[in-house]
C-alpha positions, 0 to 999 in steps of 0.5 A: 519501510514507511511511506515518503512524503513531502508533507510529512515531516523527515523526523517523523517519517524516521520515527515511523519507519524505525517502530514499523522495522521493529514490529517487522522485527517481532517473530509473532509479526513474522509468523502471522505475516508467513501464514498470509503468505508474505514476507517481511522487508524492512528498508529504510524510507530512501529504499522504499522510495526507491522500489515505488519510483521502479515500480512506478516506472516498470507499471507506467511503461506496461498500461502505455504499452497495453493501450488502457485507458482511464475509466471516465468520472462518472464510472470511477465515482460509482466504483468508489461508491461500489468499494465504500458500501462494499466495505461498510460495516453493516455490509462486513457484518451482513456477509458473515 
């Protein structure tokens, strides 16, 4: 289940995804993850790779289809800035 990546290295990927599969594995990990409503599924790098590049290609065909466009630069920088202060720590700690 760990990400492919050209830049990285086929062994460490391997290893990345073998320690993630046995965490998955864990039946602490499990019953935190069934409390946030999800499941585990642990695959291989090759099977993830594979539901990204069908999901890549389901979703590419429904925003063709939807007519969306790419927000402009200046309006994707101010949403970027928007998410970092929303998610600054003095911004977390002041919310609670």
């Amino acid at each position: 289940m760990a990400c492919r990546s050209s830049r990285q290295p086929h062994a460490i990927i391997e290893k990345l995804n073998a320690a993630l599969n046995t965490v998955l594995a864990s039946q602490d990990v499990r019953a935190r993850l069934a409390i946030e409503g999800a499941e585990p599924l642990p695959s291989t790098p090759a099977e993830y790779g594979a539901d990204i590049d069908r999901e890549e290609t389901q979703w590419s065909k429904v925003v063709k289809a939807s007519g969306a466009r790419r927000s402009s630069s200046t309006a994707q920088k101010t949403e970027r800035n928007r998410t970092q202060q929303l998610w600054a720590p003095d911004s977390i700690a002041a919310r609670h």
